[in-house]
C-alpha positions in Angstrom: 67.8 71.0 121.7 70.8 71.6 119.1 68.5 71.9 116.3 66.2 74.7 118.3 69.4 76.3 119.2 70.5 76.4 115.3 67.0 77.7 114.5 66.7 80.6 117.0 68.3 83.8 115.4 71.7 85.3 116.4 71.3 87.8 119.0 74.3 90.1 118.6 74.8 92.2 121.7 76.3 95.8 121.2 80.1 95.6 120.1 82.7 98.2 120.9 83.8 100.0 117.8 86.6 97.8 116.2 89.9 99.6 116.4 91.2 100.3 112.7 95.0 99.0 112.4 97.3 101.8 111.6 100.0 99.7 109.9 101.3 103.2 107.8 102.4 105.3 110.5 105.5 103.9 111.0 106.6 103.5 107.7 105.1 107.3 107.0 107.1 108.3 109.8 110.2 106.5 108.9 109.8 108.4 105.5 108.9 111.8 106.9 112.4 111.3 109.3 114.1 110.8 106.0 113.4 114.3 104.5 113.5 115.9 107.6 117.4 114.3 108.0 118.1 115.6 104.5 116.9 118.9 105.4 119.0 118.7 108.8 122.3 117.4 107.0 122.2 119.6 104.3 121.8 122.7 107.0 124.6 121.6 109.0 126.8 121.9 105.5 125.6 125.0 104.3 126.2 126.8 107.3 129.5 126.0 108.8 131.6 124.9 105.9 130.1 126.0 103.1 129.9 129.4 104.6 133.5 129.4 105.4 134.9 128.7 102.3 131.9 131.3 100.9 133.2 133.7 103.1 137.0 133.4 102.4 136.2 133.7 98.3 135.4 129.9 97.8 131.7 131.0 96.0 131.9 128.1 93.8 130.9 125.7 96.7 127.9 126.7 97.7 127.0 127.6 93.3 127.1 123.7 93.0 126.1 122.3 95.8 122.8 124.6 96.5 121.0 123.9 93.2 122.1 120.0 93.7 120.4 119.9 97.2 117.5 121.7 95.6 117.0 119.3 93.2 117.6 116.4 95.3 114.5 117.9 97.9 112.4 118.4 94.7 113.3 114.1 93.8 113.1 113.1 97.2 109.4 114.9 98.1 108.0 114.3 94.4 109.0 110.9 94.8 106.7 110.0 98.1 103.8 111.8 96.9 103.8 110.2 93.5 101.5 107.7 91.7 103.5 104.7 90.5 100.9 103.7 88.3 98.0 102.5 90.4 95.4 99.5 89.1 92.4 100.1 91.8 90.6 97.4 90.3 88.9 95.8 87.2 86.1 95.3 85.7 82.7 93.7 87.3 82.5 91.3 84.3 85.5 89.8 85.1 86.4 86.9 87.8 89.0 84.0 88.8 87.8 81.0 86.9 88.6 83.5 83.0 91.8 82.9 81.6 93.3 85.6 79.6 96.4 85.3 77.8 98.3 88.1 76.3 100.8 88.0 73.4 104.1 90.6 73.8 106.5 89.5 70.9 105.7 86.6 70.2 105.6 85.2 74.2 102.6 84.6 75.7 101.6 85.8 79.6 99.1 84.3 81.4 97.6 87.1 83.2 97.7 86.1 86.4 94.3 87.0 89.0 94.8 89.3 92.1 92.1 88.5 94.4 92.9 91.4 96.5 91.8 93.9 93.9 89.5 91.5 91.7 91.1 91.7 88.0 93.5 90.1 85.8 97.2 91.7 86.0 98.6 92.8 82.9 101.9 91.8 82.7 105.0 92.9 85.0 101.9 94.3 87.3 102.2 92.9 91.2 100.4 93.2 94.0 102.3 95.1 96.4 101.9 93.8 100.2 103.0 97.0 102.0 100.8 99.2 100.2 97.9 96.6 99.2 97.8 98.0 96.0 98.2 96.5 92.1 100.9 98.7 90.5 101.7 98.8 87.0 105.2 97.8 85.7 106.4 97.2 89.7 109.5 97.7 90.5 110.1 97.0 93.8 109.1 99.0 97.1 110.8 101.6 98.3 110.7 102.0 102.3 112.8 104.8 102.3 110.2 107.0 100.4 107.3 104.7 101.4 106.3 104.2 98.2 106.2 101.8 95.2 108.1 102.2 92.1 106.1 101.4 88.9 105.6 102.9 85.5 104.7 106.2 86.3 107.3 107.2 88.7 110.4 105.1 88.1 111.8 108.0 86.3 111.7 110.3 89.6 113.2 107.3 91.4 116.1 107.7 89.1 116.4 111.3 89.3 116.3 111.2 93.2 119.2 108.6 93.0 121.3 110.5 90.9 120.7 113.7 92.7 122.1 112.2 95.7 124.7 110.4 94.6 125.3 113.8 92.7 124.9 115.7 95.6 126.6 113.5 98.1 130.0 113.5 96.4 130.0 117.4 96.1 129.3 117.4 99.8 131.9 115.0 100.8 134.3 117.1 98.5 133.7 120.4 100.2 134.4 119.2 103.5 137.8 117.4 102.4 138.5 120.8 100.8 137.9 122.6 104.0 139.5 120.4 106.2 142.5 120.7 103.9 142.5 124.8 103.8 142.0 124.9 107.9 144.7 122.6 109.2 146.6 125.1 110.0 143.7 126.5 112.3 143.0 125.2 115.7 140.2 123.2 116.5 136.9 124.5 115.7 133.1 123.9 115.8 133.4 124.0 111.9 136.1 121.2 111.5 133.7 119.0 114.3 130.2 119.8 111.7 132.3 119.2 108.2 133.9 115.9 110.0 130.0 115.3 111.3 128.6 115.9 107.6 131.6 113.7 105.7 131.7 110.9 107.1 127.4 110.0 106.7 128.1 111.5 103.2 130.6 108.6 102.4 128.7 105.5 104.2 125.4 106.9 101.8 127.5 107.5 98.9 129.1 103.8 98.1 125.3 102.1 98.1 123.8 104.6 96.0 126.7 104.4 93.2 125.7 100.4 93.4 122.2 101.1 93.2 122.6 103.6 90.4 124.8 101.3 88.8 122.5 98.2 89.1 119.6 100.6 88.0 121.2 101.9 84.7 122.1 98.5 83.9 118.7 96.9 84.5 117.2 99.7 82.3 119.4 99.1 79.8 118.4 95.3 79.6 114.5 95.9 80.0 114.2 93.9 83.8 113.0 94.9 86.7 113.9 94.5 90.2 111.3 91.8 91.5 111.9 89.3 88.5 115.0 87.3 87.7 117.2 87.1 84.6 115.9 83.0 85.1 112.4 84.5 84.6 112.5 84.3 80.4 114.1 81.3 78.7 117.1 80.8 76.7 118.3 84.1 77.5 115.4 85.9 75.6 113.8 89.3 77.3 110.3 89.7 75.3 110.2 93.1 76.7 113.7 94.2 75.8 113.7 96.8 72.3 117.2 97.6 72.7 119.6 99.7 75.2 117.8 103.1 73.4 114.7 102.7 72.9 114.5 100.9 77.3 115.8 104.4 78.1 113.6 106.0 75.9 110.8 104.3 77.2 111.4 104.4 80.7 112.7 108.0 81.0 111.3 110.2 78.2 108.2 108.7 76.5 104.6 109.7 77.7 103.4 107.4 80.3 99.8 107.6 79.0 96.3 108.1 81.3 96.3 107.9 84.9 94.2 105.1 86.6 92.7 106.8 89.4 89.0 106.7 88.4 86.5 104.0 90.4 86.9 101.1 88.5 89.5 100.2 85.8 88.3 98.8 82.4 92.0 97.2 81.5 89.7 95.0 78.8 87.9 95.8 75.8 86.6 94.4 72.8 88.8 94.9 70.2 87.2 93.1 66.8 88.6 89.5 64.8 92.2 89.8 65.0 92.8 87.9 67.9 95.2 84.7 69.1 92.4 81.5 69.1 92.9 79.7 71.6 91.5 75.8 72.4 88.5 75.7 74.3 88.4 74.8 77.7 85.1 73.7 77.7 83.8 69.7 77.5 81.1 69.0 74.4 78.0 68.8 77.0 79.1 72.4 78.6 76.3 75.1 77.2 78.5 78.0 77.6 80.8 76.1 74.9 78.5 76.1 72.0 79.8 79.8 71.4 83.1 81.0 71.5 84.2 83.9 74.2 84.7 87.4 73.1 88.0 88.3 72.0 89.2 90.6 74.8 92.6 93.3 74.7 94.2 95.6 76.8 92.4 98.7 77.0 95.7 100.8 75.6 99.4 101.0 74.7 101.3 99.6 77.8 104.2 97.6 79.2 106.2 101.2 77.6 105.4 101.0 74.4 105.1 97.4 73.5 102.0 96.1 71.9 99.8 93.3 73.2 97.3 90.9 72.2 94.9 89.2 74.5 92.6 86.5 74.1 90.0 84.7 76.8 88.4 82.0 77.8 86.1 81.9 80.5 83.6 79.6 82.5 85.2 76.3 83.7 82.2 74.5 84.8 82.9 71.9 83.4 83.8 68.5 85.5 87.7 68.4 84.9 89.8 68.2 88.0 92.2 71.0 89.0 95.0 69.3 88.4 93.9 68.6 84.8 92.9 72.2 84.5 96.4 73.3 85.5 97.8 71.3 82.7 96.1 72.9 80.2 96.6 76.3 81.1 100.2 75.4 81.6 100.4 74.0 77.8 98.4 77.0 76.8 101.0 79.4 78.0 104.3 77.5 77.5 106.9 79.4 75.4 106.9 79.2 71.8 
């Protein structure tokens, strides 16, 4: 009877549609409530204090202050629509059991296999969990934009935090200024909005001067947010060219093609000059008679540092995983 039952097909009765989660609405929300607030707060300002002191000859106020708040609505909306440097996915030749190794001066990275979007992450690229996306040169993620910041929009995350932090102190200035030329006033609905507006503008201002300050000085030293200083040995940052060129790189130099087409090609066949590398393979394995093709990245990356990137693919043959482990872990120790 068990074995009829296992041999008569699966009758599936009809299913109700299954309900698709909706896991971005709150953190799209949450965003969307952070623009409208800076559009709120900044009203608030510009029409009670701002316009008092505009109206009693204080014009240079609202000169500063309205080009800052301009440019800090430009950051803050360019910043959750951007693309921080997307890796949909890679290419259909590729799969889990190939080991890639790529060479950024003179350290070798074992590219490491997201099995979310099927290809081999180039180095300093992670798989982000709120978004489900690979990013390129990941930062960290950003819930107050709902966003990631990667390569290709790390330089409009800075902007946006020095706008504020910019825009914030001339803010909390104006009201202290205010408050100081209307003491000898009675109490007003002005005095309650420019208290109101100052003392938000403070709380905001002291963590973004941190953050701006842990920013600039991670910039300057080539690291990121999501990896630690303990992350490259004896002190030694392969991806650090020096305090200029970092800035340079991060903030001014071109950041190169967009990935946004249906499949990404990160690989390519580059010619001879390539890093051998030992075979994985045992003597009785037939895909070890030849070697693999030498594979590298498909462009510049990283920001302007070069890479090299060799493969080896096909473990089939009988060695355990533990055993396998070891060798990739000898294969990609430090030099």
């Amino acid at each position: 009877m068990p074995l009829l039952k296992d041999a008569m097909p699966l009758m599936k009765g009809p299913q109700p549609p299954p309900q698709v989660p909706l896991p971005w609405i709150l953190p799209s929300l949450f965003a969307a409530f952070n623009v409208v607030l800076l559009v709120v707060f900044s009203a608030l300002f510009f029409a009670f204090p701002c316009r008092w002191l505009a109206q009693n000859g204080e014009w240079a106020f609202p000169i500063v202050t309205g080009p800052l708040f301009v440019l800090t609505f430009f950051s803050l909306v360019s910043l959750n629509f951007s693309d921080p440097g997307i890796l949909h996915q890679g290419s259909a030749e590729q799969g889990p059991m190939m080991v890639h190794v790529v060479w950024v001066n003179h350290r070798a990275f074992r590219l490491q296999w997201c099995q979310k979007c099927c290809f081999h992450r180039p180095p300093r690229t992670y798989h982000c969990p709120w978004c489900n996306i690979c990013v390129e040169d990941f930062d960290h993620h950003c819930k107050w934009v709902n966003n990631c910041i990667g390569h290709r929009n790390f330089r409009f995350f800075m902007l946006l935090v020095l706008s504020l932090c910019l825009y914030l102190s001339a803010v909390l200035v104006t009201c202290l200024i205010f408050l100081v030329r209307t003491t000898h006033l009675p109490f007003s609905t002005d005095k309650v909005i420019a208290v109101a507006v100052a003392v938000p503008a403070a709380g905001f201002l002291v963590p973004l001067l941190l953050l701006l300050l842990i920013q600039a000085l991670s910039v300057s030293a080539a690291e990121r947010s999501c990896e630690g200083k303990c992350r490259y040995l004896h002190g030694y940052n392969p991806f650090d060219q020096g305090c200029a060129s970092n800035w340079y790189l991060t903030i001014c130099a071109p950041l190169g093609p967009k990935y946004m087409a249906e499949a990404v090609r990160l690989q390519r066949v580059v010619g001879s000059d390539w890093v051998p590398m030992p075979s994985l393979h045992s003597p009785t394995c037939p895909f070890a008679l030849e070697p693999p093709a030498p594979l590298g990245l498909h462009r510049k990356g990283l920001r302007g540092h070069f890479v090299q990137l060799s493969s080896i693919s096909g473990f089939t043959d009988g060695a355990s995983r533990a055993q396998r482990r070891k060798q990739l872990l000898k294969m990609t120790q430090w030099q």
